[in-house]
C-alpha positions as CSV (number, residue, x, y, z in Angstrom):
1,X,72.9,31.5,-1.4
2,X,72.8,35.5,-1.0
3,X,69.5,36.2,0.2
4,X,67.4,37.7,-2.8
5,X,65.9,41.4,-2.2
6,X,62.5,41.4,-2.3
7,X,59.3,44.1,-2.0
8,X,55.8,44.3,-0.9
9,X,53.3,46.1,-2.7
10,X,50.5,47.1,-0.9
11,X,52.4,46.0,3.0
12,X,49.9,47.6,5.6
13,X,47.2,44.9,4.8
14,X,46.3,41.2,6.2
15,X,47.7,39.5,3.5
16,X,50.7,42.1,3.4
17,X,51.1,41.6,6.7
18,X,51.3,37.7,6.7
19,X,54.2,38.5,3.4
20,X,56.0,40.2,6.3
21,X,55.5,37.2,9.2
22,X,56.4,34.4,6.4
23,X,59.4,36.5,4.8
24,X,60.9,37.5,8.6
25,X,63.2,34.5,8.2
26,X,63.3,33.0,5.0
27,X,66.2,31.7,3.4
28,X,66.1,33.0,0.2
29,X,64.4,36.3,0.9
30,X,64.8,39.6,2.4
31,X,62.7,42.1,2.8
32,X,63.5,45.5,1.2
33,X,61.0,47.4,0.2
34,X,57.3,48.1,1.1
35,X,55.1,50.3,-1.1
36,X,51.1,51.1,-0.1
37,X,48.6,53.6,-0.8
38,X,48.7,57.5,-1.1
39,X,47.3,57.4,3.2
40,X,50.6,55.8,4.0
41,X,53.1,56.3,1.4
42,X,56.0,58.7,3.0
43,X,55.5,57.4,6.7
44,X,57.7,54.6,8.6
45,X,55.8,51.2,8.0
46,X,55.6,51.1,12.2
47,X,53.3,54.2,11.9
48,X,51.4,53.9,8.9
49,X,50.3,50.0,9.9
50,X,48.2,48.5,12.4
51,X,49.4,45.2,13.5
52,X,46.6,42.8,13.6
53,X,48.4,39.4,13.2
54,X,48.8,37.4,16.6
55,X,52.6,37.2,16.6
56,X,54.2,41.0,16.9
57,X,56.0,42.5,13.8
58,X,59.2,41.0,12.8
59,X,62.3,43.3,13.5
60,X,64.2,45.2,10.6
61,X,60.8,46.6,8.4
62,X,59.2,49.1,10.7
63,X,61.6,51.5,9.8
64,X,61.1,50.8,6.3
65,X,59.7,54.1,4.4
66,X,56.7,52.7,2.5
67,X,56.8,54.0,-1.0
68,X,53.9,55.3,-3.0
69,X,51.7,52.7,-5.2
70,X,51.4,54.6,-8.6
71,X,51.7,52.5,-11.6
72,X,54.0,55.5,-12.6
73,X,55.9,55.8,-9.2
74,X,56.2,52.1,-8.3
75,X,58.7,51.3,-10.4
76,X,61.6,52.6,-7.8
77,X,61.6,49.6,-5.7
78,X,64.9,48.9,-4.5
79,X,64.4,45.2,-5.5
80,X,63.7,43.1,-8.5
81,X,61.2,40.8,-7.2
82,X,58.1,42.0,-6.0
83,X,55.1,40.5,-4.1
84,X,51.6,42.0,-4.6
85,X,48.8,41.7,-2.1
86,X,47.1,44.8,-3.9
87,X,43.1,45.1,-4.1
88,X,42.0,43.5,-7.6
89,X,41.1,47.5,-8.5
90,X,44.5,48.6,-8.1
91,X,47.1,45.4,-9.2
92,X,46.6,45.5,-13.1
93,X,48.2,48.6,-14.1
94,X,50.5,48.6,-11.5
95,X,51.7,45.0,-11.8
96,X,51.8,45.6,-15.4
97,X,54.3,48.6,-14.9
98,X,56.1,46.5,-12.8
99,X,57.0,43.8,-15.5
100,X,57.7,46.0,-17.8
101,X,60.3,47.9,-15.8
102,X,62.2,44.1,-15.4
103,X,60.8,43.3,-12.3
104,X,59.6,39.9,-11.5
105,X,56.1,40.0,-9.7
106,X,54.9,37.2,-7.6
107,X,51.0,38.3,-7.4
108,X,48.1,37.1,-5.1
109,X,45.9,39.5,-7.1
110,X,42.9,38.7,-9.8
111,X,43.5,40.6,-12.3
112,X,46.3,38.5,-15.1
113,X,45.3,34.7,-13.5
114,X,43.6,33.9,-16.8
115,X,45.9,35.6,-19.1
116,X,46.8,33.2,-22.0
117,X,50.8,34.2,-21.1
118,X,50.5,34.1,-17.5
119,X,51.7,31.1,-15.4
120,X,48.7,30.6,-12.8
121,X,50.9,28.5,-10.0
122,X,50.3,25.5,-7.3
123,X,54.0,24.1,-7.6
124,X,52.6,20.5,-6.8
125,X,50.0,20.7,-9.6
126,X,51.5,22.7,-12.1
127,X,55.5,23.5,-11.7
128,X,55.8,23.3,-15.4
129,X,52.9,25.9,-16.4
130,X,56.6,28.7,-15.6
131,X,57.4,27.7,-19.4
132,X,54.7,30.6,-20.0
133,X,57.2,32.8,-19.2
134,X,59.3,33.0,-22.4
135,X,56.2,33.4,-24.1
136,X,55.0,36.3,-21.8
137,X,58.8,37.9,-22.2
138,X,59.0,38.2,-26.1
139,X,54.7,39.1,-26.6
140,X,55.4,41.8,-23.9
141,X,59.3,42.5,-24.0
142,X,61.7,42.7,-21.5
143,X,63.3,40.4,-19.1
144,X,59.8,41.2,-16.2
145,X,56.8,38.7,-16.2
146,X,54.2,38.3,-13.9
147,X,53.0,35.3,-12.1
148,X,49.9,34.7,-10.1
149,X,48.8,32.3,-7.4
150,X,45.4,31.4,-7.1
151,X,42.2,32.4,-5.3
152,X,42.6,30.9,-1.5
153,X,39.6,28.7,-2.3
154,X,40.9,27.2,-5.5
155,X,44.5,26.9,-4.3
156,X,43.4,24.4,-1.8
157,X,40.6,22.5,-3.8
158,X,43.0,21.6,-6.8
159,X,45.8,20.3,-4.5
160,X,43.2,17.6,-3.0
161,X,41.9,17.4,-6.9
162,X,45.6,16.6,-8.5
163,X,46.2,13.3,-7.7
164,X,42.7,12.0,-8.1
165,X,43.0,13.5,-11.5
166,X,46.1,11.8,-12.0
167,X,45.1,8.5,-11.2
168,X,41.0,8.4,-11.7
169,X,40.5,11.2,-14.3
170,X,37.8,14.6,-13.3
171,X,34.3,14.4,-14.9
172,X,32.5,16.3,-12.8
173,X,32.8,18.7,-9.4
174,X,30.4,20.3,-7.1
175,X,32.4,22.4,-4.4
176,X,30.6,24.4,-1.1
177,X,33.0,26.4,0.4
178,X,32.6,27.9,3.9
179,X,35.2,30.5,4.1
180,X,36.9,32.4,7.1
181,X,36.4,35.7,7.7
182,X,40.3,36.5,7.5
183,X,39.4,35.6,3.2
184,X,37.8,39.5,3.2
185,X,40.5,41.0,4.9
186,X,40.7,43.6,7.1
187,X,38.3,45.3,8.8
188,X,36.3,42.9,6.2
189,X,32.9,41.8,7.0
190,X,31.3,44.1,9.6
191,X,30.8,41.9,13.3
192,X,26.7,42.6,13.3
193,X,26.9,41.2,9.8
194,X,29.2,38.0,10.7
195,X,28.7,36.8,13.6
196,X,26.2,34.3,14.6
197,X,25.2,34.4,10.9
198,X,26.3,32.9,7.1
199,X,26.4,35.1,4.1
200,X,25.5,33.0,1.1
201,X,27.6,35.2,-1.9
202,X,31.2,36.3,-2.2
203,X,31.9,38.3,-5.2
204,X,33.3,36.8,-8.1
205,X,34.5,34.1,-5.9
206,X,32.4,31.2,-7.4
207,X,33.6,32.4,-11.2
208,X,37.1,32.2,-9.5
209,X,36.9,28.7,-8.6
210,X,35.7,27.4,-11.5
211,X,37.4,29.1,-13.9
212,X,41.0,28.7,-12.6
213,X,40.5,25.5,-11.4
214,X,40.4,24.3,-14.8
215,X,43.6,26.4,-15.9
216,X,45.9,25.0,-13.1
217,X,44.6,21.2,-13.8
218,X,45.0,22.0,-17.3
219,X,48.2,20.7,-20.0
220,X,50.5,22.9,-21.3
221,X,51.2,23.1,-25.1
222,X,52.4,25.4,-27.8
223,X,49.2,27.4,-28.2
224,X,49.6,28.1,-24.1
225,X,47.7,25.9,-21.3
226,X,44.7,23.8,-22.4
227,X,41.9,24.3,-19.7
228,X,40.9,20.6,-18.2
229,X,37.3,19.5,-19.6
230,X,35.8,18.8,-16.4
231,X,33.2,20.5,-15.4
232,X,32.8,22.4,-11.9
233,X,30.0,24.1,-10.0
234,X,31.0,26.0,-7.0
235,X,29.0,28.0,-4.4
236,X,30.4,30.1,-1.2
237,X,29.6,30.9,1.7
238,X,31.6,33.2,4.2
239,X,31.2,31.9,7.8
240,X,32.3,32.9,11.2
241,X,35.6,31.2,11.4
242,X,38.3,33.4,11.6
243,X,41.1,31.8,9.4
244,X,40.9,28.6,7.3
245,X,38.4,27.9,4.8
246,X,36.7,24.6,5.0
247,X,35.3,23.3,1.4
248,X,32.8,19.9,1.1
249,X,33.4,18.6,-2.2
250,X,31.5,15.9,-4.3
251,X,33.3,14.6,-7.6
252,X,32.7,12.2,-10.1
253,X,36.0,10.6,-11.9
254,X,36.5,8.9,-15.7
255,X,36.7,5.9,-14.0
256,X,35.2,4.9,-10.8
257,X,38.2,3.4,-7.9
258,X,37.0,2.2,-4.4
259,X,37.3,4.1,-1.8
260,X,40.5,2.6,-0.5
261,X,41.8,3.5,-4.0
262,X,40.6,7.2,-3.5
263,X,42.7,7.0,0.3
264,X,45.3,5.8,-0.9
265,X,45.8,8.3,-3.9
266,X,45.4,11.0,-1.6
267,X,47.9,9.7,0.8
268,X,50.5,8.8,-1.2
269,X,50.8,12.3,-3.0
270,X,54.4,14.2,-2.7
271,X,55.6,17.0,-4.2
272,X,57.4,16.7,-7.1
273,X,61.2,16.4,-7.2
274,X,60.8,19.8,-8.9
275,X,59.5,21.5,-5.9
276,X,59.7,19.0,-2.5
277,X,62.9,20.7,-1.8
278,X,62.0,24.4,-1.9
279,X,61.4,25.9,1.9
280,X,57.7,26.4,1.4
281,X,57.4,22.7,0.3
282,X,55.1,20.3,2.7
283,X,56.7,17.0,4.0
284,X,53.3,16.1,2.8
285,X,51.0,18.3,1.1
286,X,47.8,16.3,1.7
287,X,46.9,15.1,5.5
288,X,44.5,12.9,5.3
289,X,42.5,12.5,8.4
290,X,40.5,9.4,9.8
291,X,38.0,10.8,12.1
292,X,34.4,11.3,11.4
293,X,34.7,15.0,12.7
294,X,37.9,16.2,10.8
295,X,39.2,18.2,9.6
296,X,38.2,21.5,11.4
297,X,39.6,25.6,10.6
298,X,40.6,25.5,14.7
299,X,42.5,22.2,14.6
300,X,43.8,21.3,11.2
301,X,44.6,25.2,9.0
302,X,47.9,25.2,10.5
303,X,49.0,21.7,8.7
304,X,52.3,21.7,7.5
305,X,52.8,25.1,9.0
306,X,49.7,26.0,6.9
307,X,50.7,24.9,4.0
308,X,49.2,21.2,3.4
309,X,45.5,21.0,3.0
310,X,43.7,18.2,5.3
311,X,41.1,16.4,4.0
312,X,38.5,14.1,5.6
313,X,35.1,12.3,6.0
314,X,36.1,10.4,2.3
315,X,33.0,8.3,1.3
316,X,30.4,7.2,-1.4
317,X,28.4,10.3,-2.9
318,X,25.0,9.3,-3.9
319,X,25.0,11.5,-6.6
320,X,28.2,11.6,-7.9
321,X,30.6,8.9,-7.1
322,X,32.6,10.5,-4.0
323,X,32.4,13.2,-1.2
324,X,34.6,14.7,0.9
325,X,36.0,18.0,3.1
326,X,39.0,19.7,2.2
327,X,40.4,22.4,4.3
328,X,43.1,24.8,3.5
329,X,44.8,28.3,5.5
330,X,43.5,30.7,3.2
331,X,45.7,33.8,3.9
332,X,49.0,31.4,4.5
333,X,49.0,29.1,1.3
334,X,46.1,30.3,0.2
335,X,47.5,33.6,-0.2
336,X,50.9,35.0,0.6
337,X,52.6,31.6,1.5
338,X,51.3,30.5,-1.9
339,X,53.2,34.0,-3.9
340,X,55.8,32.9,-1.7
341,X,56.1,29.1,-2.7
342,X,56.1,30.8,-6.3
343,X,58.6,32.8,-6.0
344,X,60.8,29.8,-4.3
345,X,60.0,27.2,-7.8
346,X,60.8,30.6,-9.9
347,X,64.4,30.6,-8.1
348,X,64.7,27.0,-8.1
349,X,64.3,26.9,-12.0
350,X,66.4,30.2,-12.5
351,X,63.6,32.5,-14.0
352,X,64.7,34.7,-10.6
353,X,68.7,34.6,-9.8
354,X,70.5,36.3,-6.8
């Protein structure tokens, strides 16, 4: 297949920067065009960006002129499918101007998850939620549409959540999340802040987890996706880890299983013939682990080449009926590997052709 031109709105940042490291060699995309903010727009992306990921920028995008971020402006991409890592501030308009000049935007960005005609995507959990986009094409016009991935937190909570909802039923959640400093981007949380130290509150992130959460485990019908009746209380912490955000979770189901029942539905999880063949896909997007100290951000976020979540320490809750730990790489699927997996299930079922 003809590799698929692709941009990268706002390119100079962390998750922009992990776009770039995941897209270097993909088999379906190429990078094209770069856009960021009015600092940078004008100047070679190898000027205007300071590295900060551990492996060194790929060849073939430093030269690349980064264009300017204007929801007027933006729509000169040399491209038709666009990633967004933008700041939740900037991504609405811009996005929006986007899809309505016929692009196809792959966003990591807040602001249209819980639109009624926007797809909110996991490919394992939801692959058919896309249908949303013929609904989103005739209420908005034009052959454009937006699709989102999900907070970082969320992705990775609902992918351990899927098949116990498939085979016990979700009654009720209580998520703590312990989330990487890499989640805040960069420069981020200030060191004397950080280190040595947890900060008990992470705007809107709590709202964000509980609210999509339900939209992604929801069913899809004519009046759009019906949100999942469970309920879910989440709380967050950011800690001093620097990627991979750790989440201890406590759930009560419909109907009670043993323990070996709740391994074994957790195990046994694959993708979906719909998406286990795209190049993002995980041989096996849960990794269940057996020891009483896993998993851990240093040893388990890389999983599946950070894109399988590992989950651990699987026992009786007292109040509810079972605790465990998931953990998750927030900025690879929780963030641009995630767009990225999107944009591979949007090829795959031809809303994005060559």
């Amino acid at each position: 297949m003809r590799r698929i031109p692709v941009g990268i709105l706002g390119a100079t940042g962390m998750v922009g920067q992990r776009f770039i490291q995941l897209l270097a060699d993909h088999p379906w995309f190429e990078v094209k065009a770069l856009a960021a903010s009015d600092r940078s727009a004008g100047k070679r992306y190898a000027d205007s960006c300071r590295w900060i990921l551990p492996r060194p920028m790929p060849e073939g995008v430093g030269h690349l002129v980064l264009q300017p971020l204007e929801a007027e402006t933006a729509t000169g991409l040399d491209c038709r499918l666009v990633f967004s890592a933008l700041p939740s501030s900037a991504a609405g308009p811009i996005e929006e101007a986007l899809a309505r000049a016929g692009y196809a935007v792959c966003s990591n960005s807040a602001p249209h998850r819980l639109d009624p005609d926007v797809p909110l995507l996991v490919p394992e959990v939801n692959f058919g939620h896309t249908a949303l986009i013929a609904e989103q094409r005739l209420r908005r016009g034009g052959e454009g549409f937006i699709v989102t991935s999900a907070n970082c937190s969320t992705t990775e909570l609902v992918l351990a959540l899927k098949p116990l909802q498939q085979a016990f039923g979700l009654r009720r959640i209580f998520v703590v999340t312990l989330q990487a400093i890499s989640g805040a981007g960069y420069p981020g949380v200030p060191a004397p802040d950080i280190l040595g130290n947890v900060i008990p509150f992470i705007e809107d992130e709590e709202d964000k987890i509980e609210r999509e959460s339900r939209k992604l485990l929801g069913t899809l019908g004519q009046g759009g996706v019906q949100e999942a009746a469970f309920i879910l209380s989440a709380q967050c912490n950011r800690v001093p880890v620097a990627d991979g955000h750790t989440e201890c979770v406590s759930v009560e189901f419909d109907r009670r299983p043993t323990r070996q029942e709740v391994l074994a539905a957790l195990r046994d999880f694959k993708s979906p013939p719909e998406t286990a063949e795209l190049p993002g896909s995980p041989a096996q997007p849960i990794q269940v682990r057996p020891e009483s100290d896993r998993p851990q951000p240093v040893r388990d976020c890389q999983a599946g080449e950070g894109m399988a979540v590992s989950v651990g320490r699987v026992r009786p809750c007292p109040l509810l009926h079972y605790k465990f730990v998931v953990l998750g790489h927030n900025t690879v699927r929780g963030a641009a590997g995630g767009a990225i997996h999107n944009a591979e299930l949007l090829v795959a079922q031809k809303w994005i052709t060559p």
